[in-house]
DOTORVO-385387 format. One record per residue (C-alpha): residue number from 1; residue in one letter; z, y negated, x. Coordinates in nm, 2 decimals. Layout:
% DOTORVO-385387
REC    nr   rest        z        y        x
REC   NUM      A        Z        Y        X
...
% end
This chain:
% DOTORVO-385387
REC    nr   rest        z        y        x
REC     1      X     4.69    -9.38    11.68
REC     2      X     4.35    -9.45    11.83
REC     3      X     4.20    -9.81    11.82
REC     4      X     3.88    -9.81    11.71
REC     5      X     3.65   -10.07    11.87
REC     6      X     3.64   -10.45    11.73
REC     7      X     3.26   -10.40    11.79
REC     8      X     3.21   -10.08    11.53
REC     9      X     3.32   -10.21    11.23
REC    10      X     3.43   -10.62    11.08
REC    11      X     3.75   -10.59    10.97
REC    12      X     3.67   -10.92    10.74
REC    13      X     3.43   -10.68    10.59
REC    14      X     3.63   -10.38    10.50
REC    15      X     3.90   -10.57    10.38
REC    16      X     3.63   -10.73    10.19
REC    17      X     3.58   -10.35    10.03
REC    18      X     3.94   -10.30     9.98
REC    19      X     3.96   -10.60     9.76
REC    20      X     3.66   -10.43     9.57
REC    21      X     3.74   -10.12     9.52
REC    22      X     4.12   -10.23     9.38
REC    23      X     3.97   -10.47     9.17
REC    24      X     3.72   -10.23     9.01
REC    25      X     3.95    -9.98     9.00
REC    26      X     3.72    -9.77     9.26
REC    27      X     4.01    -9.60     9.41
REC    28      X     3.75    -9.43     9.62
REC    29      X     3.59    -9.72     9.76
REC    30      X     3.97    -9.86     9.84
REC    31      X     4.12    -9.55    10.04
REC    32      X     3.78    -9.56    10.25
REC    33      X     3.85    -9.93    10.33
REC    34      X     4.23    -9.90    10.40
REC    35      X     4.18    -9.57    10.62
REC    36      X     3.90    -9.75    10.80
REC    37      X     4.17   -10.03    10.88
REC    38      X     4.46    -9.83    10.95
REC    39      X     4.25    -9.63    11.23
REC    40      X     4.15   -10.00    11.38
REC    41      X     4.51   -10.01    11.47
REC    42      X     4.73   -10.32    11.52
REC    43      X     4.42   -10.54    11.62
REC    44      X     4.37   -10.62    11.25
REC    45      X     4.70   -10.74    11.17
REC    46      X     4.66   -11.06    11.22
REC    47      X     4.35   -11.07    11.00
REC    48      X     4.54   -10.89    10.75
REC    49      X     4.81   -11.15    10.79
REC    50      X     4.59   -11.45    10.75
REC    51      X     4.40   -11.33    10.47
REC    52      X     4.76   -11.18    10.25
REC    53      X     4.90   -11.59    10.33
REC    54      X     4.61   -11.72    10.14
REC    55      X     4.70   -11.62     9.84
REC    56      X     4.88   -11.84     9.56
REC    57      X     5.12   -11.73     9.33
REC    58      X     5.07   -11.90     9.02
REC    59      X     5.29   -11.87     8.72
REC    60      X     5.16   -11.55     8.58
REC    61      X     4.98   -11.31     8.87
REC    62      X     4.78   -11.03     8.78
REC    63      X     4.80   -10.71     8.82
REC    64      X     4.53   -10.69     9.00
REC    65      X     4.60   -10.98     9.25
REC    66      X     4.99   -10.83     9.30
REC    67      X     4.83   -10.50     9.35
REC    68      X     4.59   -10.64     9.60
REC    69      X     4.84   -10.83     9.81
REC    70      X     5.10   -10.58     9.81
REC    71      X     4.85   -10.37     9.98
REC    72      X     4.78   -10.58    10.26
REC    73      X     5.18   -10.56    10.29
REC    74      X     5.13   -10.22    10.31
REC    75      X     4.89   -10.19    10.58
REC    76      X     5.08   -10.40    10.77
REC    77      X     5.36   -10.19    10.75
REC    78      X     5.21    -9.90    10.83
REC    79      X     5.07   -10.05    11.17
REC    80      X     5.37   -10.29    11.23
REC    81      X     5.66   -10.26    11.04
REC    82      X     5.84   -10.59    11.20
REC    83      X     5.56   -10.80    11.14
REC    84      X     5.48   -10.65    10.76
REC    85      X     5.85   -10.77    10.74
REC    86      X     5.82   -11.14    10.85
REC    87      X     5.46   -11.17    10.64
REC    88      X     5.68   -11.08    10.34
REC    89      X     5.98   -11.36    10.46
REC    90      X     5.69   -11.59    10.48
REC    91      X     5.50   -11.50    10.14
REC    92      X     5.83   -11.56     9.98
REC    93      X     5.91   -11.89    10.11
REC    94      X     5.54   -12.01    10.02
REC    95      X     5.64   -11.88     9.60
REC    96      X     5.61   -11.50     9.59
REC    97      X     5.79   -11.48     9.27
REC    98      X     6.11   -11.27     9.17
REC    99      X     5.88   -11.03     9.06
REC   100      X     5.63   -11.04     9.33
REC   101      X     5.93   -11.01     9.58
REC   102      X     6.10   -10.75     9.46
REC   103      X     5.73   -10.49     9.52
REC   104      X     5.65   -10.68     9.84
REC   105      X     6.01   -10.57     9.96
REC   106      X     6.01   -10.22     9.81
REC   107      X     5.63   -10.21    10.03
REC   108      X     5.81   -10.26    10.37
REC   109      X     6.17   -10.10    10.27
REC   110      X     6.08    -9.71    10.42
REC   111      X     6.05    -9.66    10.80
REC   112      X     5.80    -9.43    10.89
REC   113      X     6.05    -9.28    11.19
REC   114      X     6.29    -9.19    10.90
REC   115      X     5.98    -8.94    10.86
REC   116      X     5.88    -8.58    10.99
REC   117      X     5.49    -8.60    10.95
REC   118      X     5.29    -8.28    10.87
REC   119      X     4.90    -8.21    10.88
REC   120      X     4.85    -8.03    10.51
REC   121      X     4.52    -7.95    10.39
REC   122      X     4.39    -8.25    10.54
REC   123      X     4.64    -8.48    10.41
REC   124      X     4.94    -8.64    10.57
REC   125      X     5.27    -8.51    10.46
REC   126      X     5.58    -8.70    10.55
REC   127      X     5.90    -8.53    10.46
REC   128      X     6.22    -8.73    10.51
REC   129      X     6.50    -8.61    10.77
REC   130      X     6.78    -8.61    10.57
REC   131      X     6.62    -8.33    10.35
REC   132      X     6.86    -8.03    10.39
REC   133      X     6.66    -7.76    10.58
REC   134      X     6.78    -7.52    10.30
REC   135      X     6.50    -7.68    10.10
REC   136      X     6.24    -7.55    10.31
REC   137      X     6.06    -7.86    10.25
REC   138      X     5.80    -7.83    10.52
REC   139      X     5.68    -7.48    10.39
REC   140      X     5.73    -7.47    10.02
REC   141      X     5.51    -7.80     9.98
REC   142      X     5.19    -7.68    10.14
REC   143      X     5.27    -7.36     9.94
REC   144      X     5.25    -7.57     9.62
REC   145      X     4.93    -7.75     9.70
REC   146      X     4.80    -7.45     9.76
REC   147      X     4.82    -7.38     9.38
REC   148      X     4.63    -7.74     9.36
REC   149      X     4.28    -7.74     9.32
REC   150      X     4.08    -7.88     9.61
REC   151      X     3.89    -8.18     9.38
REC   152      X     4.26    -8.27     9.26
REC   153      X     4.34    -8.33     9.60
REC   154      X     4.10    -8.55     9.74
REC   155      X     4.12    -8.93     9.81
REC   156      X     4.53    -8.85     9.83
REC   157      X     4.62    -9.07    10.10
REC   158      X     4.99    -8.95    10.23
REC   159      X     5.32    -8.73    10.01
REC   160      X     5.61    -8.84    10.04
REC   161      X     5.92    -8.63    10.00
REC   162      X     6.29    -8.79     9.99
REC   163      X     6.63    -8.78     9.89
REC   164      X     6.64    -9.06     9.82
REC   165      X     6.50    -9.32     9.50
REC   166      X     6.72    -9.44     9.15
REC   167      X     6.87    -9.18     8.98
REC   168      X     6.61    -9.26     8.70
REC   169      X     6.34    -9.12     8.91
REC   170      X     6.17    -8.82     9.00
REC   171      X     5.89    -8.93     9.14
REC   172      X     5.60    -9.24     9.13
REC   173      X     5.23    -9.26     9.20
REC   174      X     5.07    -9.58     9.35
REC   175      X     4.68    -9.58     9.25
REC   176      X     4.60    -9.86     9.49
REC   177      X     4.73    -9.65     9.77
REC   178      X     4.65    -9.28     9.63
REC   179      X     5.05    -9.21     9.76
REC   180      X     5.28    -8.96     9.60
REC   181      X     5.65    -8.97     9.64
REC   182      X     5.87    -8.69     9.53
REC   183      X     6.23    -8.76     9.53
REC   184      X     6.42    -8.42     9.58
REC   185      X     6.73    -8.37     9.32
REC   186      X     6.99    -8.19     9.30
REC   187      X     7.10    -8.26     9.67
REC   188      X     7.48    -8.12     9.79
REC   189      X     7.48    -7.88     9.49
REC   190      X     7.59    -7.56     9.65
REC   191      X     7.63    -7.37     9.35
REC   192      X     7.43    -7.04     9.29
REC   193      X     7.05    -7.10     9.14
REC   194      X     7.11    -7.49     9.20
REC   195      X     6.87    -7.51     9.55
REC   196      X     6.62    -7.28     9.35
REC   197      X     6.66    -7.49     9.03
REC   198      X     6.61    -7.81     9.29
REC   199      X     6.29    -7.64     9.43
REC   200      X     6.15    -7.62     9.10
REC   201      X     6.17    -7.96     8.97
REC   202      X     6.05    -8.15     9.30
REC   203      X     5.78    -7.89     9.24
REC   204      X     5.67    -8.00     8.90
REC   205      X     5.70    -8.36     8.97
REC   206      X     5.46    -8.29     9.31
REC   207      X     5.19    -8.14     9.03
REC   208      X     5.25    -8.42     8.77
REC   209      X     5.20    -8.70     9.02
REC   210      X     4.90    -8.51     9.14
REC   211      X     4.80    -8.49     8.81
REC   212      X     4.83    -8.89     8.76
REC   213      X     4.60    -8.92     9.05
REC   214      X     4.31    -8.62     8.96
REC   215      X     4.31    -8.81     8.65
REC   216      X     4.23    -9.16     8.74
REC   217      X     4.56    -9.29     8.56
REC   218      X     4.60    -9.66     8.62
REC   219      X     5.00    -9.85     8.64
REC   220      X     5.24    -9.78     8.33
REC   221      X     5.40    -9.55     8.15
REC   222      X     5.09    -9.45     7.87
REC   223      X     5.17    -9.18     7.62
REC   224      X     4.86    -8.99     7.60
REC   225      X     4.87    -9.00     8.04
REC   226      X     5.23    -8.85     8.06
REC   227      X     5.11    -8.59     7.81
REC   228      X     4.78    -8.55     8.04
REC   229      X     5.00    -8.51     8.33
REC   230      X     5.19    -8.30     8.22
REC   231      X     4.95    -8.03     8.11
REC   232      X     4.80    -8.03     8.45
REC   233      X     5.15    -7.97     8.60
REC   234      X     5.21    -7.69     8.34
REC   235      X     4.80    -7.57     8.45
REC   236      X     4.96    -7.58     8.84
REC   237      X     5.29    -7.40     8.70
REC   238      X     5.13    -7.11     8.54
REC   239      X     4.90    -7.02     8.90
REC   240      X     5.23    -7.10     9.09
REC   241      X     5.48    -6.86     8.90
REC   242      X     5.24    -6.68     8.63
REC   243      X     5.51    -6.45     8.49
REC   244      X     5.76    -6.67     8.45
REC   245      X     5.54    -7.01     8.37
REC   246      X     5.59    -7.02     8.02
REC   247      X     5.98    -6.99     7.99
REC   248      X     6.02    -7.25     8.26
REC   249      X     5.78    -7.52     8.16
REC   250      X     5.99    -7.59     7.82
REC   251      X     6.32    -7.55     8.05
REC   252      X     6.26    -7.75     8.34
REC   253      X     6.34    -8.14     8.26
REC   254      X     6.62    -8.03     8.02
REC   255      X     6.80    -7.78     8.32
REC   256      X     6.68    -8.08     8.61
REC   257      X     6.90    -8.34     8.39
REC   258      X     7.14    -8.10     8.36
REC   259      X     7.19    -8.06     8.77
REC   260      X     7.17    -8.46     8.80
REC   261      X     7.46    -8.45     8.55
REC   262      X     7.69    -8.20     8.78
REC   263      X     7.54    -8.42     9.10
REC   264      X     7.67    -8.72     8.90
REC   265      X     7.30    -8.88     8.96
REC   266      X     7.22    -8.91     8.59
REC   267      X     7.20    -9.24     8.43
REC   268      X     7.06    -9.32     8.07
REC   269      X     6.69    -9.36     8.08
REC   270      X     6.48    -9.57     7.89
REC   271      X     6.07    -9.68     7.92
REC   272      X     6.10    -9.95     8.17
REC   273      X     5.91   -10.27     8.12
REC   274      X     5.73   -10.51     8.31
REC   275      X     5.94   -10.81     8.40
REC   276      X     5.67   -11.03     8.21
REC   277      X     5.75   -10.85     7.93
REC   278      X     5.55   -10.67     7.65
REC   279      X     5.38   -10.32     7.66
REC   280      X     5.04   -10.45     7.82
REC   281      X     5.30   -10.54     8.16
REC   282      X     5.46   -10.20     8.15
REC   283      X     5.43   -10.21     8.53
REC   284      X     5.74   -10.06     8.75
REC   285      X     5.87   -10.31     9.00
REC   286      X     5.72   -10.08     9.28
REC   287      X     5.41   -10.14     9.18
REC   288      X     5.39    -9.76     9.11
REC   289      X     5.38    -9.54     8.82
REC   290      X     5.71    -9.39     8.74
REC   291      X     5.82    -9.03     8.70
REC   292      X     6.15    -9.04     8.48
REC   293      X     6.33    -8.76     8.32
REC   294      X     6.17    -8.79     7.99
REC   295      X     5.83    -8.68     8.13
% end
């Protein structure tokens, strides 16, 4: 990573941005800003630490102010993941709450040298190393975008592709970041069809999350989004595997639980609620939008 000169930009200034745009909900605006930091490199971490231990944690944060924050974390973490580490020790001991914890921690959790990064289609694709090279994830993924179209794709920060995640989810989208992570079922499973089956479902939740992002959708799981997101996964489905679309589609969360039941990864599902509680906090923990088996 090249550091771009303190002269050519203030980072006080683009932060300034990044607040902006993830207060209006200009997710635009916000990616610009956080791509502007992450190329200044590790100069601006201490500005990003100073100005993320400013903030108070009253009894009931918003959204918006968790949001915020936890994406300074993130910054941090992608340009120092020790020091993202201690700013979230020290935000707790100065009354992050349970809450607030708990989506500052999942923020600096992943290692980025757990990672295999790929260049695809101008975005960065990061595709975890314990992913069993029988899933061919490095060239069936930029196969699948391919079936993307190009507006859906732009402003999308970095995919993610793991093994790993709760057995409740399939997959989450973070708006503030414009990040997708697709957690790869069916792992292990040697029987015949399973790795194809596998392939399938990590496909459709790549095209829903897409779908949350092409469409603007904000935190929570909303009725009339998942059913949004869902048509322009079946849309991508029908370009992607055109004879064989519309007998999958109906089939593929029923047969995906069914190969998380033989894995012995299935565990009841049920809509998740924000820890506030009430429908208007139906925020995941992550701070991300959460792909479950019922979508």
């Amino acid at each position: 990573m090249s550091e771009t000169p303190a002269s050519a930009f203030s980072a006080e200034e683009e932060i300034g941005r990044l607040a902006g745009g993830l207060f209006s909900g200009n997710w635009s605006t916000a990616l610009r800003a956080y791509r502007a930091l992450y190329q200044a490199g590790p100069s601006v971490v201490p500005t990003l630490r100073d100005i993320a231990l400013r903030a108070e944690w009253p009894d009931s944060c918003s959204h918006e102010a968790v949001r915020y924050i936890a994406t300074l974390v993130s910054l941090v973490h992608d340009l120092d993941e020790r020091e993202s580490r201690e700013l979230v020790d020290n935000l707790v001991r100065r009354g992050a709450g349970r809450v607030v914890t708990r989506i500052l921690r999942l923020a600096t959790a992943p290692s980025i040298t757990d990672y295999s990064e790929y260049a695809c289609n101008g975005l960065r694709l990061l595709i975890h190393r314990e992913l069993p090279k029988e899933y061919e994830a490095e060239s069936n993924v930029p196969r699948w975008l391919s079936h993307v179209e190009e507006t859906a794709l732009q402003d999308i920060a970095m995919i993610f592709v793991t093994p790993h995640g709760p057995s409740d989810r399939s997959g989450d989208y973070m708006p503030s970041l414009c990040s997708i992570r697709v957690i790869w079922r069916g792992l292990g499973l040697h029987v015949p069809g399973m790795v194809r089956l596998a392939q399938l479902g990590a496909e459709h939740t790549l095209y829903h999350e897409i779908g949350h992002h092409a469409l603007r959708h904000g935190f929570g799981q909303i009725p009339h989004q998942e059913k949004e997101a869902d048509q322009f996964a079946a849309a991508c489905h029908r370009r992607s595997h055109p004879v064989v679309a519309r007998v999958v589609a109906p089939l593929m969360w029923p047969l995906a639980t069914l190969s998380r039941a033989i894995a012995g990864q299935t565990k009841p599902w049920e809509p998740e609620m924000g820890e506030q509680g009430g429908a208007a906090d139906d925020v995941h923990a992550s701070g991300r939008r959460r792909r479950g088996p019922r979508r």
